[in-house]
C-alpha positions as CSV (number, residue, x, y, z in Angstrom):
1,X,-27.1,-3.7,-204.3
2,X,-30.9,-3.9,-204.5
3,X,-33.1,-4.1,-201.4
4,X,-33.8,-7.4,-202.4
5,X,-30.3,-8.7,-202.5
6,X,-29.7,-6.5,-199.4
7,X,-32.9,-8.8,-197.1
8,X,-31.1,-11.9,-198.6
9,X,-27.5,-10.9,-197.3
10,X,-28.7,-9.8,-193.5
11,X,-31.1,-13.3,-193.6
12,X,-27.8,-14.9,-194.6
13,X,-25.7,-13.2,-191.7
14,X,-28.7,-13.8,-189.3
15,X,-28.1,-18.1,-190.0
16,X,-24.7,-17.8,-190.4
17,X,-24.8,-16.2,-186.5
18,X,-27.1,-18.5,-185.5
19,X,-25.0,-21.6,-186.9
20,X,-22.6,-20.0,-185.3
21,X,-23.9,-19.9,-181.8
22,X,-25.3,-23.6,-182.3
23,X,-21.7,-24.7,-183.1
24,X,-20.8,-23.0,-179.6
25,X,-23.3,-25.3,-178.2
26,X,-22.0,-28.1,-178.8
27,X,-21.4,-30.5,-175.9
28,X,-24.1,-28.8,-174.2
29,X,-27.3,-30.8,-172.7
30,X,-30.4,-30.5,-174.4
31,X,-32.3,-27.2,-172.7
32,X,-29.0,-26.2,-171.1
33,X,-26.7,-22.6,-171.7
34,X,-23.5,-22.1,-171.0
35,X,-22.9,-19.8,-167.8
36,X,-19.9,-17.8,-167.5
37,X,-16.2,-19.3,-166.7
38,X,-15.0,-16.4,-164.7
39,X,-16.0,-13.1,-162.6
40,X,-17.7,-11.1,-165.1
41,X,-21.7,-9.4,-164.9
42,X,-24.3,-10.1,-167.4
43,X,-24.6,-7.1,-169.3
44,X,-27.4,-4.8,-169.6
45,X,-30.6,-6.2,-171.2
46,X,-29.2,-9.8,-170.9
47,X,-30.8,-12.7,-168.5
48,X,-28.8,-12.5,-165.0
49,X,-28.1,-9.0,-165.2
50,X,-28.0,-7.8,-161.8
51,X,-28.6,-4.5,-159.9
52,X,-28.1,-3.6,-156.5
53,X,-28.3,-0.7,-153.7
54,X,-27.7,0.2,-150.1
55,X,-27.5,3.4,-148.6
56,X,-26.0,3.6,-145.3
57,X,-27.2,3.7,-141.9
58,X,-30.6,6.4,-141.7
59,X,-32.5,7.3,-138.8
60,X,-36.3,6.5,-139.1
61,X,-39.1,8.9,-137.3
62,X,-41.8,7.5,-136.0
63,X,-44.7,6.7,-138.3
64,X,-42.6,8.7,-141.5
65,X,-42.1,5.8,-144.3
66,X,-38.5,6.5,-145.5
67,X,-37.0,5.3,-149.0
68,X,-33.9,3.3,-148.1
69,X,-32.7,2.9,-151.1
70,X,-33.8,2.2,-154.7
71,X,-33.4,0.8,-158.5
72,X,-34.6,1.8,-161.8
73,X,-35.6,-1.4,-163.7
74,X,-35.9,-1.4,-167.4
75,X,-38.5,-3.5,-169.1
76,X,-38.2,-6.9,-168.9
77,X,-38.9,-9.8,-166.3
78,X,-37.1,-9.2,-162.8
79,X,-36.6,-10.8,-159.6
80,X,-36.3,-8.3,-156.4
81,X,-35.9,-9.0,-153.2
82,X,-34.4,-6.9,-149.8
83,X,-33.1,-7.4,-146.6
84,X,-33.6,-4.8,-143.9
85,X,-31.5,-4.2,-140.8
86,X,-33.3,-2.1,-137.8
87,X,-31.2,-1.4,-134.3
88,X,-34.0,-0.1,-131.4
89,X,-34.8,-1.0,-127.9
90,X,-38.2,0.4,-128.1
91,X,-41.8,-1.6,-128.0
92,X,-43.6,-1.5,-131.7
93,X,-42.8,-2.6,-134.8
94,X,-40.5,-1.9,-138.2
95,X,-42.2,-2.2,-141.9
96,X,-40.3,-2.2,-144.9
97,X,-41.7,-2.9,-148.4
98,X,-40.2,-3.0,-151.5
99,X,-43.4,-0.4,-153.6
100,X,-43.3,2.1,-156.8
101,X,-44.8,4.8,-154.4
102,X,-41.8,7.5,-153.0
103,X,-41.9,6.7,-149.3
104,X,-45.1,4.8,-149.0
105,X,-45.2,1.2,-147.6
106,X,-47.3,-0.6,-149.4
107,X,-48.8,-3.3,-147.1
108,X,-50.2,-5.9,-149.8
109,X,-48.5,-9.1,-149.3
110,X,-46.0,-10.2,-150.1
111,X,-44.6,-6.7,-150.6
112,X,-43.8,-5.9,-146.7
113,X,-42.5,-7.4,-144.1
114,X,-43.0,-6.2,-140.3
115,X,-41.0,-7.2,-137.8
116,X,-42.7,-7.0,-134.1
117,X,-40.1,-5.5,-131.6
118,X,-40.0,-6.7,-128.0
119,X,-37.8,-3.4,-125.9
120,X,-36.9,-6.5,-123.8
121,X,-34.4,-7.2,-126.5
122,X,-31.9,-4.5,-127.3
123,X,-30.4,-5.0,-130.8
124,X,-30.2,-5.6,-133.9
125,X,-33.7,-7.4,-136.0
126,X,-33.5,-7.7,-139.7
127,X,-36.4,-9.4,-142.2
128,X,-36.0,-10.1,-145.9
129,X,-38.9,-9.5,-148.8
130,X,-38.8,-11.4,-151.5
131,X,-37.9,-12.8,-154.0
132,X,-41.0,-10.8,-155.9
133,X,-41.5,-11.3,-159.7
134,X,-41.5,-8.2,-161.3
135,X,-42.8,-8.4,-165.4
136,X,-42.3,-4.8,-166.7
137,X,-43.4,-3.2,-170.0
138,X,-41.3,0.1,-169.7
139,X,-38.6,1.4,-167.1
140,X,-40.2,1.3,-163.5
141,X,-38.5,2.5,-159.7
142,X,-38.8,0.5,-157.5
143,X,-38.2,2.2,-153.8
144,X,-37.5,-0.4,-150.3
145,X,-39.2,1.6,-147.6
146,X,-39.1,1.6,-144.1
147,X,-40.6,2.7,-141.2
148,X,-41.4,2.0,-137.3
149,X,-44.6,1.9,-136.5
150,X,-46.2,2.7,-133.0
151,X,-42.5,3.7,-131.3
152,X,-41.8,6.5,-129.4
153,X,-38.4,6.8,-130.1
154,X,-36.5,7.0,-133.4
155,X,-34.1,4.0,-134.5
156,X,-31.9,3.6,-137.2
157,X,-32.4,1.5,-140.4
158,X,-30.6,0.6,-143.2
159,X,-31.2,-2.1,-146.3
160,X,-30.2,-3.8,-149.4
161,X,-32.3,-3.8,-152.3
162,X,-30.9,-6.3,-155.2
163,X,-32.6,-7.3,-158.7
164,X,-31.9,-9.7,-161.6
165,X,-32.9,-9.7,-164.9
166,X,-34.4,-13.3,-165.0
167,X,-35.6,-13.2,-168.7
């Protein structure tokens, strides 16, 4: 088969696909795709793909930024966001951000969130970041830091750091 005959045959595969997936459309609204009927992921690469992390419980030192956890995102457009749980019953207050710097907050909004802390109130506080766009041209960490700022004791920390592919 010549190279030429060889382009016409993958072209021809390539519309008979697409016809294919048009057919599949059917019944569809203009604009609209068809989501998924049961309990599976989007794979890798695909819109919706999904990524997600929490590390346990971790004790934070005073005025020391501490990864929490992290993800590796591959090039595309992503959305990230985090929730982070802190337990004291000292005055100050707890940072977390959501940065590409290893255990560095990064205090550019809307990055962070801080969370002022009252030792009237013994318990559990908790602040979310995000939703953040994310458009990547190559594979990028992303770390969600924490860390207590102007406390004199330690407190524990934990959070969950999530991602979806949105395009």
């Amino acid at each position: 088969m010549s190279g030429m005959d060889q382009l016409a045959q993958s072209q021809l595969l390539v519309v008979q696909a697409m016809n294919g997936f048009a057919e599949d459309m059917t019944g569809f609204g203009s604009g609209q795709l068809p989501g998924t009927t049961t309990n599976d992921d989007a794979t890798a690469g695909n819109v919706g793909e999904y990524l997600a992390n929490s590390a346990g419980v971790q004790p934070l030192v005073p005025n020391v930024p501490l990864n929490l956890a992290q993800l590796s995102l591959t090039a595309g457009d992503w959305d990230v966001s985090a929730t982070l749980y802190f337990n004291t019953a000292d005055d100050g207050s707890v940072t977390g951000s959501i940065t590409t710097s290893s255990a560095t907050l990064s205090l550019v909004r809307p990055n962070y969130a801080i969370i002022p802390i009252n030792s009237t109130f013994t318990g559990d506080y908790s602040a979310t970041i995000g939703p953040l766009r994310r458009s990547l041209n190559a594979t990028t960490i992303y770390y969600l830091v924490g860390d207590a700022i102007g406390t004199a004791v330690a407190l524990n920390a934990e959070g969950f750091f999530r991602a979806r592919r949105v395009r």
